[in-house]
C-alpha positions in Angstrom: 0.0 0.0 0.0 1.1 3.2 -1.1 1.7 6.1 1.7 -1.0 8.6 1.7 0.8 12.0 1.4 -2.0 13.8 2.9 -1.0 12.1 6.5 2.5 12.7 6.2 1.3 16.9 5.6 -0.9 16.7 8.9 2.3 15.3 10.6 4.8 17.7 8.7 2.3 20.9 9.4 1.5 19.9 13.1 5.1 20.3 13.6 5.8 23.2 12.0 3.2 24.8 14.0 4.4 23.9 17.1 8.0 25.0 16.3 6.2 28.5 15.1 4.3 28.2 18.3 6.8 28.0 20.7 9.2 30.7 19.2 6.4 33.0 18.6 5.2 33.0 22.4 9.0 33.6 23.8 9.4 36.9 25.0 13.1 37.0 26.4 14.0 40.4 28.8 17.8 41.1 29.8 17.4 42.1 33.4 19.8 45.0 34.5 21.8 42.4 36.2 22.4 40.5 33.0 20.2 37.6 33.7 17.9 36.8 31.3 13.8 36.1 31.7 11.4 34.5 30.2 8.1 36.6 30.8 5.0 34.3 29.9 3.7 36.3 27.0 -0.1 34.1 27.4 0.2 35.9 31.2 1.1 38.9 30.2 -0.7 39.8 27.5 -4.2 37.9 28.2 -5.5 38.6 24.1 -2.4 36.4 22.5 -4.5 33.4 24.2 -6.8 33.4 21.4 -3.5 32.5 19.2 -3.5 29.4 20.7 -6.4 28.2 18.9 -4.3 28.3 15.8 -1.4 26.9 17.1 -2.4 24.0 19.7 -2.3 21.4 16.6 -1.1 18.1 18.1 -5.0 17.0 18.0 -3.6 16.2 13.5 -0.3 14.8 15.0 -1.7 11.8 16.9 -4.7 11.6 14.5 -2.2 11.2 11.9 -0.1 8.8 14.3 -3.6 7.0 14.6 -4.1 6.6 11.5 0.2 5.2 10.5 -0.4 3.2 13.4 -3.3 1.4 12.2 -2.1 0.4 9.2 1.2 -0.6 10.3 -0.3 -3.2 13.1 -2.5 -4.5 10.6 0.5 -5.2 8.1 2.5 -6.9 11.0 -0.4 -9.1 12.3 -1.2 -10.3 8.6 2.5 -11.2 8.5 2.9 -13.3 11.4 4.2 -10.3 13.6 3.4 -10.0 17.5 2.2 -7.0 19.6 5.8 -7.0 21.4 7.7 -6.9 18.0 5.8 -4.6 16.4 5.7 -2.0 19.5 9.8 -2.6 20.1 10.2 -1.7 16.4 7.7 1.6 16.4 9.2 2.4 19.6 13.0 2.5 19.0 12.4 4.5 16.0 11.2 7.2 18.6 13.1 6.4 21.6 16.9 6.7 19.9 16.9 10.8 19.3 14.6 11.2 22.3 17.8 9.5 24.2 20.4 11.2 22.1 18.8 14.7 22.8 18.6 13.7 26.0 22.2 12.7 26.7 23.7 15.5 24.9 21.4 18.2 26.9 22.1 16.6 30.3 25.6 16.3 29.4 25.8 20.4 28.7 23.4 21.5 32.1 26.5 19.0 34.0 29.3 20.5 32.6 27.3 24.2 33.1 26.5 23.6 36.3 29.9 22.3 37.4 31.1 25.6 35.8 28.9 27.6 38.4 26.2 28.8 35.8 23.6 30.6 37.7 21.0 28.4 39.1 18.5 30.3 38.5 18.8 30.8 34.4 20.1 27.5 34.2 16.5 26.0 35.5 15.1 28.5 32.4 17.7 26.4 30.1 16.6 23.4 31.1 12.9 23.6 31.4 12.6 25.1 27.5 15.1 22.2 26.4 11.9 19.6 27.7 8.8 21.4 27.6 8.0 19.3 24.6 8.6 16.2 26.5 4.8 15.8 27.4 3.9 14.6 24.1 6.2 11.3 24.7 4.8 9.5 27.2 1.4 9.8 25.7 2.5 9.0 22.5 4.5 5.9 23.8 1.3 4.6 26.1 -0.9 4.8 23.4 1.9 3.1 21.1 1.5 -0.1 23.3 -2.0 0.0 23.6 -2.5 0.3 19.9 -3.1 -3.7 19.4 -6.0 -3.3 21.8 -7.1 0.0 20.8 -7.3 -1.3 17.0 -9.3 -4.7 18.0 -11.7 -2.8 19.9 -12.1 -0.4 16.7 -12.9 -3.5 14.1 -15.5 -4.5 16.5 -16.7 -1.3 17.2 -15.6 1.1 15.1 -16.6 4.6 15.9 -18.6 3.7 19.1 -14.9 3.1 20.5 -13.8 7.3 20.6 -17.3 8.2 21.4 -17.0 6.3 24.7 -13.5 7.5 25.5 -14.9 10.6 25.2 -17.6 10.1 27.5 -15.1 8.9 30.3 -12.9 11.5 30.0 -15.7 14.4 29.9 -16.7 12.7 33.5 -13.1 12.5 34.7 -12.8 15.9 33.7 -15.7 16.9 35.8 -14.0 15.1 38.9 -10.8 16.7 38.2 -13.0 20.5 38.5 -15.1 19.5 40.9 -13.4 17.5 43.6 -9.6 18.3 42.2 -9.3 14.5 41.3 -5.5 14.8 40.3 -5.7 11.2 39.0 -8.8 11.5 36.9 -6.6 14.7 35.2 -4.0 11.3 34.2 -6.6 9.3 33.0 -7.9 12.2 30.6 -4.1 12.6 28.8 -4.8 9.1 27.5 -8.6 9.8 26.7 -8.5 12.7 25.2 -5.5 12.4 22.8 -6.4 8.7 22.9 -9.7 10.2 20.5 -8.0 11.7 18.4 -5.6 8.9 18.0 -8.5 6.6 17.7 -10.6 8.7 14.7 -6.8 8.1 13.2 -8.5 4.1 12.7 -11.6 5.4 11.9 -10.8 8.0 9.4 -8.2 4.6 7.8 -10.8 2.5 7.1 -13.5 5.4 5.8 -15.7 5.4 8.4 -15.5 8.9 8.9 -15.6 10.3 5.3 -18.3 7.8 3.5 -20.9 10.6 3.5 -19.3 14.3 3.5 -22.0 15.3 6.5 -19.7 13.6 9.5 -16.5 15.2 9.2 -19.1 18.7 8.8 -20.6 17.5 11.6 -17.8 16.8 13.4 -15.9 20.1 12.5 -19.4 22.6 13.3 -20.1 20.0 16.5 -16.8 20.4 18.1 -16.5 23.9 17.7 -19.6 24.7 19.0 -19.4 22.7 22.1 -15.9 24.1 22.5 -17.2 27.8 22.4 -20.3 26.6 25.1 -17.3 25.4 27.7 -15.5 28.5 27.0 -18.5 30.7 26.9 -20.6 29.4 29.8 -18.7 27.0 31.3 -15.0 27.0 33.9 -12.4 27.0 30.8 -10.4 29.2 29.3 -9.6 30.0 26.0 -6.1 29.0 25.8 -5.3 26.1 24.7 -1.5 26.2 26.3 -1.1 26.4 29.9 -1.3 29.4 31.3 0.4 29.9 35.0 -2.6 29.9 37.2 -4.4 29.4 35.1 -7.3 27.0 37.0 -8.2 24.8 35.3 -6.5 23.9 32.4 -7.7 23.0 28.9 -3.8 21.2 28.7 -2.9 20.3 32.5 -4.8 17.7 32.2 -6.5 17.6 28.7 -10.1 18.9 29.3 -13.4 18.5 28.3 -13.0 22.1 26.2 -9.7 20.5 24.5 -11.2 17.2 23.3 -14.7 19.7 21.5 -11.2 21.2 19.9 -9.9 17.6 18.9 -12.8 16.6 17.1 -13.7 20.2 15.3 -9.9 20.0 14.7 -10.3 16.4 13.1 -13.8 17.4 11.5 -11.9 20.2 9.8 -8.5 18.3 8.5 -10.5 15.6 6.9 -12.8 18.8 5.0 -9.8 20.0 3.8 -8.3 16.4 2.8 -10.0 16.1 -0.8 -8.5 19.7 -2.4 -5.1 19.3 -0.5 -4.6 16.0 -1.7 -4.6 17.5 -5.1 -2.1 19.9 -4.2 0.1 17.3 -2.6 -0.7 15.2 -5.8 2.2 17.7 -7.1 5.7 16.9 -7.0 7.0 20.4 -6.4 4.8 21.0 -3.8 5.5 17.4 -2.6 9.2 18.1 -2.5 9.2 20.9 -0.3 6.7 18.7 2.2 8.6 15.4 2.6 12.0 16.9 3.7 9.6 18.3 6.5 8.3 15.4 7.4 11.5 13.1 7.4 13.0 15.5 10.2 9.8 16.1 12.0 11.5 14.0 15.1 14.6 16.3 14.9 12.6 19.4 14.3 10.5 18.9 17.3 13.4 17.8 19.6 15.9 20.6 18.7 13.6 23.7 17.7 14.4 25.6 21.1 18.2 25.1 20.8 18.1 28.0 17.8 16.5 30.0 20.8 19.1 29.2 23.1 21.8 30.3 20.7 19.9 33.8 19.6 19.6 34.5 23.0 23.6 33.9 23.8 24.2 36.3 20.8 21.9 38.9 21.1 20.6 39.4 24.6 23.3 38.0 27.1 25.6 40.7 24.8 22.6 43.5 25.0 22.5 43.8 21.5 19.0 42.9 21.1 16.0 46.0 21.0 13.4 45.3 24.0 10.3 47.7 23.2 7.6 46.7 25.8 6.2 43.4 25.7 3.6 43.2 23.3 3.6 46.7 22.0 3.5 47.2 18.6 7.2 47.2 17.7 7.7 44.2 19.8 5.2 42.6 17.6 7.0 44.1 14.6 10.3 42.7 15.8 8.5 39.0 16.0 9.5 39.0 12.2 13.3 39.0 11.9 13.3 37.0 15.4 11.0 34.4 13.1 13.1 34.4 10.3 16.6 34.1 12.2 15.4 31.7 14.4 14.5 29.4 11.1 17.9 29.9 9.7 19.9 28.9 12.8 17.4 25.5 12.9 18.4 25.1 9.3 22.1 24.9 10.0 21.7 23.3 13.5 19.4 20.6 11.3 21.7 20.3 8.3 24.6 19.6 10.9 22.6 16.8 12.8 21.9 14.6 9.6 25.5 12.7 9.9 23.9 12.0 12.9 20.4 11.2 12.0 22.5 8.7 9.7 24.2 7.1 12.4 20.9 7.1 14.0 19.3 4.8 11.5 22.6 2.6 11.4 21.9 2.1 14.6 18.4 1.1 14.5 18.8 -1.4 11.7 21.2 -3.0 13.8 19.5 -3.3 17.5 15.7 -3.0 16.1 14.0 -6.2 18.0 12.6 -8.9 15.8 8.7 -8.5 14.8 8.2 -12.2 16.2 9.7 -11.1 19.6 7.5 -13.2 22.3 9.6 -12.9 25.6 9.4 -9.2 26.3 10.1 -7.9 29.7 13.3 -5.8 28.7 11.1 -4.0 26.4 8.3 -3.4 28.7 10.3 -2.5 31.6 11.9 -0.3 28.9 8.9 1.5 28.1 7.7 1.9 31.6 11.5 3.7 32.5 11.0 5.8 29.6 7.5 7.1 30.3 8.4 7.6 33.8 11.2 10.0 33.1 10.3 11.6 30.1 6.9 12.7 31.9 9.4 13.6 35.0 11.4 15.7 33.0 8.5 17.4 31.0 7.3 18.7 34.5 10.8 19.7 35.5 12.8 20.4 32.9 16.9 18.8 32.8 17.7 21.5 35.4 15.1 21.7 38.4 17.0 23.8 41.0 20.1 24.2 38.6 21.0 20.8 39.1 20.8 17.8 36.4 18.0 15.8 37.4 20.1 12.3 37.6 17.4 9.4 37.4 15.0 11.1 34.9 18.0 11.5 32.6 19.3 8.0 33.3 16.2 6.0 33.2 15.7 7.6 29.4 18.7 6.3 28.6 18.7 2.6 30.5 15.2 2.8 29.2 16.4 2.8 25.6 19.1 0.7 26.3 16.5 -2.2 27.5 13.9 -1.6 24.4 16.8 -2.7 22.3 18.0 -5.5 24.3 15.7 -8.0 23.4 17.5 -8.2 19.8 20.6 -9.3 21.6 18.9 -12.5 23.2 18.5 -15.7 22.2 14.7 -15.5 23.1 14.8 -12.6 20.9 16.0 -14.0 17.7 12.9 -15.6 15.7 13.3 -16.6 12.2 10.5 -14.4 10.2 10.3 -13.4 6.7 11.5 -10.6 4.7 8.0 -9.2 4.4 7.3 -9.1 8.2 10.3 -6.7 8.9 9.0 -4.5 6.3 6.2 -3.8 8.2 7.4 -1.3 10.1 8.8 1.0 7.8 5.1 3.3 7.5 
């Protein structure tokens, strides 16, 4: 089966919004002292929250990863492949830059901190180098539930998001009502968990056989999200706001999964005439480069930040009108556009590793028969730990490198790929099985 190019533009755009996102919403101040802030722009200037409802895309990324995913399991099954094999292989393709990154930023906040870097900006460092971290441990729960996920769907199709939704809309209430801080983990799965699960439905055309569901779903969604915003507890924003209570993000609320299926309803209106753009291969050549780095995009876009900031502000050579006047607004544009040209020279000077990367892979990905498992699992269960540890406090809580977070990605990593190294591990399987992963 041939890829669809129009999934691999939701998963190319989603990041390219969220890179967009997250430099346009920095707002960097060089105190007197020298140190350098971060005020929250969302705070600060309450009306930029509305931006957020054309930036908070991820809703496309794990409707598209829904959507991969299905196929890919289906491929693997029909080839003899087991849940354990398939997930090790989907998982390691994720899990080696993730530890990479990881190692190489811990590395830097050590050797910083040991060179007496103040704590205080050094927890700013850290924070923006994993506040994209979240994503992960969602992505990597519903990565291992897929199997289930996409048996429950051929059964019962799209009865299957309609009742995650209903559980997490009630979880949701406990979380506002009673402050039910485990209900709020339960809707991070649930609510993204839609989304990923319309990604089946939307696969096998249950979603677009009759052109009134995805309007419905679009005009549905919308309006229930305006009715929360309007009349119910939620904000606008679609980001987390500091004190902000509560949260459409922190957990996922009820207002955020109206947004996942208008956002949905709406990607698969605009699917027939962009498909016909991306039928193109001009067009198409400019949108798969996009989409081949999206991992090393979304990993490394703050770096560019990092390095702008060490040039221009630390130095004082950077203009600070008022935050969110109008020149500070008219200086977002060359802060845009240099931004994007020190991520296309930090990107072009990763792809030796990126290379290495895939080497890698080839060599320690686990078999698609694997049946004996536990390195893997016990893998997995390390890596969501510490990646959702080091979303919520960033690689330098304090000013100091948060150890185990930043070991257990790594020992983590190290166990999903054991399981090609043991004898248990090694199942004979055809050519055609280890294919499978490759969507």
């Amino acid at each position: 089966m041939s890829r669809d190019r129009y999934v691999d533009f939701l998963r190319a755009w989603a990041i390219v919004l969220v890179v967009l996102g997250h430099w346009l919403i920095t707002a960097l101040v060089r105190e007197p002292g020298g140190q350098i802030t971060a005020p929250e722009l969302l705070a600060v200037v309450p009306w930029t929250q509305w931006l957020t409802l054309a930036f908070q895309i991820m809703p496309l990324f794990f409707l598209a990863g829904g959507h991969a995913a299905g196929g890919s399991w289906s491929r693997a099954q029909a080839a003899g492949g087991t849940p354990a094999g398939w997930l090790g292989r989907r998982a390691l393709r994720l899990l080696l830059p993730v530890a990479v990154y990881s190692g190489a930023v811990s590395l830097a906040v050590g050797v910083c901190s040991a060179a007496g870097v103040d704590p205080d900006t050094l927890a700013l460092v850290g924070w923006a180098m994993a506040m994209q971290f979240w994503f992960l441990p969602v992505y990597l729960l519903l990565s291992a539930l897929t199997p289930t996920l996409y048996a429950a769907h051929r059964r019962w199709g799209p009865r299957v998001p309609l009742a995650m939704g209903t559980v997490a809309v009630a979880a949701d209430a406990l979380v506002v009502t009673v402050h039910a801080p485990y209900a709020g983990l339960l809707d991070y799965v649930l609510v993204w968990g839609v989304a990923y699960q319309l990604g089946f439905c939307w696969r096998d055309g249950l979603l677009t056989g009759r052109r009134l569901v995805p309007l419905a779903m679009a005009a549905g969604g919308g309006l229930a999200f305006a009715a929360l915003v309007a009349l119910g507890p939620f904000p606008v924003s679609l980001i987390l706001v500091t004190g902000q209570s509560p949260s459409n993000t922190d957990p996922p609320s009820a207002a955020m999964l109206a947004w996942v299926v208008a956002q949905v309803g709406l990607s698969l209106l605009a699917a027939p005439p962009l498909r016909r753009l991306l039928d193109r291969e001009r067009l198409w050549r400019v949108v798969r480069p996009v989409g081949a780095a999206s991992m090393t995009l979304y990993l490394w876009h703050m770096l560019p930040v990092l390095a702008v900031a060490a040039a221009f502000y630390l130095t004082g050579l950077a203009p600070e009108p008022t935050l969110g006047s109008v020149a500070w607004w008219g200086l977002r544009v060359p802060w845009l556009l240099v931004l994007g040209a020190v991520l296309v020279c930090v990107v072009s000077a990763l792809r030796p590793l990126e290379r290495g990367l895939g080497v890698l892979y080839e060599r320690t990905v686990p078999d698609a028969g694997l049946r004996r498992a536990w390195p893997l699992w016990l893998g997995l269960a390390m890596n969501v730990a510490a990646l959702g540890r080091l979303a919520v406090q960033g690689f330098a809580p304090d000013g100091r490198l948060p150890v185990l977070p930043a070991a257990g990605v790594l020992l983590g990593t190290a166990l999903v790929m054991l399981p090609r190294w043991t004898a248990a591990g090694r199942l004979e399987q055809p050519e055609t099985t280890r294919a499978t992963d490759r969507v």
